[in-house]
C-alpha positions as CSV (number, residue, x, y, z in Angstrom):
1,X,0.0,0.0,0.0
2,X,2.7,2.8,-1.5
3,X,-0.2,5.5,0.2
4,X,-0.6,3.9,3.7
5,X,0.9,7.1,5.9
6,X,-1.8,9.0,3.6
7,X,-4.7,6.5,4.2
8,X,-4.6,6.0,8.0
9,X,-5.4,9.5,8.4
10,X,-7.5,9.9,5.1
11,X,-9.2,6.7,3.4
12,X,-9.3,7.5,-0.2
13,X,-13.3,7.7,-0.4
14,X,-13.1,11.1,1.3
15,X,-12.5,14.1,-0.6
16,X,-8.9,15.3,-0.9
17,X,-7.4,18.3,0.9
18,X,-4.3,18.4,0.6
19,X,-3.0,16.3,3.2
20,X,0.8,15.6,4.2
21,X,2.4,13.0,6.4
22,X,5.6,14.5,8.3
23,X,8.0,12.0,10.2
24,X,11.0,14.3,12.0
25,X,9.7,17.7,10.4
26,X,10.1,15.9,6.8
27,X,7.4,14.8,4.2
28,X,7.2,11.2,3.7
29,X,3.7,11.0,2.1
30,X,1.8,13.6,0.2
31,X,-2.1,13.5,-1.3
32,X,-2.6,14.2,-4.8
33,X,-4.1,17.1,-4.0
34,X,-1.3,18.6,-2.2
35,X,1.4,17.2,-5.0
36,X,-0.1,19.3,-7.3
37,X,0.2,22.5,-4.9
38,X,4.0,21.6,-5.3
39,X,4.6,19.6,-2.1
40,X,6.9,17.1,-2.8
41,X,8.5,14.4,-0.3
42,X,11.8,15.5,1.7
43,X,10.0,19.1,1.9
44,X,10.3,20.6,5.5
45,X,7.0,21.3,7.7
46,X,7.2,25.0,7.0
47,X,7.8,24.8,3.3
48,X,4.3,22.6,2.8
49,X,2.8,25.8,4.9
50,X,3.8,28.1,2.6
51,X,3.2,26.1,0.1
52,X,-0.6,25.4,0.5
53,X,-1.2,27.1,4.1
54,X,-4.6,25.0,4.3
55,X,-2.6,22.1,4.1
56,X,-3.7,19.0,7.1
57,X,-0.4,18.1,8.0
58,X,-0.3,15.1,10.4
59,X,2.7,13.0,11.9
60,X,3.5,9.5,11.1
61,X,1.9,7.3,13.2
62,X,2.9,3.7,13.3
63,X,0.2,2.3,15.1
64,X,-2.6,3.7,13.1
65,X,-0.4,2.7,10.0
66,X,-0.4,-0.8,11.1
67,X,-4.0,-1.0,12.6
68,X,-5.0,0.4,8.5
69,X,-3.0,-2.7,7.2
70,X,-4.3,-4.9,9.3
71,X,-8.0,-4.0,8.7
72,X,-7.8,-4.1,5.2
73,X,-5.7,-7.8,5.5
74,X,-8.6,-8.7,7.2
75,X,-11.3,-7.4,4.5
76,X,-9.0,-9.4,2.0
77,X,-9.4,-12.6,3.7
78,X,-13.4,-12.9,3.2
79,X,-12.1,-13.2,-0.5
80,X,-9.2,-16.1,0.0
């Protein structure tokens, strides 16, 4: 799941505003949305703020990131 940071935060059904995933002040995951505002991974917190100041910046969280995994392993498994 190459959007996974993204996804914990934002499931892909919901619309998308711009959202970035920061792990020690540093993009690691970007939304469409805010790619196309010119956010681009390795950015620093304060450049995606200028960038697009609307911007729902979160920080990685591991535990939500492997809680989305593992719900969606478990969705797959009705189909195995």
């Amino acid at each position: 799941m190459p959007q996974l940071s993204i996804d914990a935060f934002r499931p892909n059904w919901l619309a998308d505003i711009g959202t970035v995933v920061l792990d020690k002040n540093r993009v690691i995951a970007v939304s469409a949305f805010a790619q196309a505002a010119g956010v681009q991974l390795g950015m620093r917190g304060s450049s995606v703020q200028m960038l697009l100041p609307d911007a729902e910046i979160k920080q990685r969280d591991s535990e939500r990131e492997n809680a989305a995994l593992h719900s969606a392993a478990l969705a797959l498994l009705q189909y195995s």
